[in-house]
N, C-alpha and C positions, 0 to 999 in steps of 0.2 A: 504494500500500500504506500505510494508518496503520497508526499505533503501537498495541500490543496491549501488556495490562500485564504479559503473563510474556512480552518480546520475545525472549526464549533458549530455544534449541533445545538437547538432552543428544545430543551425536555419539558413538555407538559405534564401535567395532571389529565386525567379524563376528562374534568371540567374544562382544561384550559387553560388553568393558571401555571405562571413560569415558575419552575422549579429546580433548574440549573442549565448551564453550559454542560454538553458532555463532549470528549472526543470523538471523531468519527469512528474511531474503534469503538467506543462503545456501545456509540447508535448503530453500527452494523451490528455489535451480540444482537442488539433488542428486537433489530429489524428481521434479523436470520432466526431468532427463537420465535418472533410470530407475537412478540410483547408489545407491538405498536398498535395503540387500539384507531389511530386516524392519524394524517400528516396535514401539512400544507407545507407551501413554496410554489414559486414557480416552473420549477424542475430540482431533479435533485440538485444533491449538492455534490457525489462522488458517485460512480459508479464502478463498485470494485469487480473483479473477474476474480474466478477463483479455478480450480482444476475443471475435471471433463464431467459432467453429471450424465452416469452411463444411462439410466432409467429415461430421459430425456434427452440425450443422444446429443446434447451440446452443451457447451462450455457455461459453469455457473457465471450467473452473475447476479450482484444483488446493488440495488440501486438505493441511495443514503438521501432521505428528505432533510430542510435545512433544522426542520421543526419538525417534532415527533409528539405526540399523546401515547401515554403508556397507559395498558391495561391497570386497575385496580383503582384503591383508593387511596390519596395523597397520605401519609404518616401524621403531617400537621395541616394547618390554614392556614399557607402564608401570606395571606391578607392581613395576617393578623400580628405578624413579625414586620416591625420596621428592618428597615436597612438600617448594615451598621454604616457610618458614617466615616469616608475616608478625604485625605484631600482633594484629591482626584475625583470621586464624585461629586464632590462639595462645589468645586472650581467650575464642572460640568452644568451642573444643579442654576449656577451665578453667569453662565455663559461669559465665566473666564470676566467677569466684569465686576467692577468694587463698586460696591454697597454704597461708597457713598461720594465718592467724586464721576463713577458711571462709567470712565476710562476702561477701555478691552486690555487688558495686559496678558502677556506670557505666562504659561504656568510659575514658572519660575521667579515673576515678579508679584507673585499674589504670596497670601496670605488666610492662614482658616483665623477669622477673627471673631472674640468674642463679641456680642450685644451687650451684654449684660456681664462684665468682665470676670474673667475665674477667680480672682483675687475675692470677690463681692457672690461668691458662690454660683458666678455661672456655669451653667454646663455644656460639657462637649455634644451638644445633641443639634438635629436637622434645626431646631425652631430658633437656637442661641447662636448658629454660628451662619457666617457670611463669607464674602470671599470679598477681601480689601489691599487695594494696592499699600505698599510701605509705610508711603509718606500717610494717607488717612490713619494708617493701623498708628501710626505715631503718633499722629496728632490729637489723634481721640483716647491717649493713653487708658490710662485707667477707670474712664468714666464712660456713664453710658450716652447715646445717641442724642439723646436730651441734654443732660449736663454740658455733652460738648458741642452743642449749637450743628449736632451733623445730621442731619435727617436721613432716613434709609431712602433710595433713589427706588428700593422694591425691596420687598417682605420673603422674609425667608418662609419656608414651607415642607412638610413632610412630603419625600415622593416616593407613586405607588411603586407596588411590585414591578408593574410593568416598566415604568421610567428607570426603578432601579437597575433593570437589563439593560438597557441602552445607554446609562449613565458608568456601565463596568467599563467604556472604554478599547472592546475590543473591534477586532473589522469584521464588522457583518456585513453579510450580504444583503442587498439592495430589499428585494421580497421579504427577508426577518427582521428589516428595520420598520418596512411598511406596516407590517400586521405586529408591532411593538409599537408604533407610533397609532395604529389604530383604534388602539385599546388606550390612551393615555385620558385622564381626565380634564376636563373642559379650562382647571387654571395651569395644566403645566405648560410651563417656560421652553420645554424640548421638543414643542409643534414644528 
């Protein structure tokens, strides 16, 4: 099997909800044991050959959707799990843009900045942090948005499961961005 450049597979639930990234090695076990209970894409994403399948007199092959539903029912509801919160999502989340001067900057020139400062018991969580270039994260030291005359240019916010997939950063294919962004709700920022 080589490498193909969207190497990640979208695992559903039966209902539908996302439930991880898997390898294409993995999604071919699930595809070969008969565990996919539906797919979507718009064509596969691999299509592996395998040796001579004598009962059928020609060469196996088994073809890898981008997205798979597996048989059964989910272990948990992860509607019900936030994401955990990284910077990289975060920056995503801010479209790479500070909180409060509105400037697009480089990953590299932002910042996960607190609201409601840690020192003052903020927490590392979706609703308390923003993504701020240097100069604001300085300027607004240790006080909050208020205290230091900096207003938020847009409000931080919990995102769904679905945004969470598209906010991991990896390359997906054209068709699992579509049907990730179709699912997204009406206030997220990753339309």
């Amino acid at each position: 099997m080589h490498t193909h450049r969207y190497s990640q597979v979208l695992q559903l639930d039966i209902q539908g909800a996302p439930q991880a990234w898997i390898t294409l090695a993995q999604a071919a076990t699930h595809v070969a044991r008969g565990a996919v209970a539906w797919a979507e894409g718009s064509g596969p994403l691999a299509v592996l050959r395998g040796g001579f399948n004598v009962p059928r007199g020609a060469p196996s092959v088994l073809e890898v959707p981008p997205i798979i539903a597996l048989h059964g029912a989910a272990g948990v509801n992860l509607f019900d799990i936030v994401p955990a919160v990284t910077k990289t999502r975060l920056l995503r989340r801010d479209w790479h843009t500070c909180a409060y001067c509105g400037q697009v900057q480089a990953e590299r020139a932002l910042q996960c900045e607190h609201i409601v400062p840690a020192s003052r018991g903020g927490a590392w969580s979706w609703m308390n942090l923003v993504a701020a270039c240097a100069a604001c994260n300085g300027r607004k030291a240790d006080r909050t948005p208020e205290e230091a005359g900096m207003p938020l240019v847009y409000l931080p916010y919990v995102p769904s499961r679905f945004e969470s997939f598209l906010l991991e950063g990896r390359h997906i294919r054209a068709d699992v961005h579509e049907w990730l962004a179709a699912r997204l709700p009406k206030h997220s920022r990753l339309h």
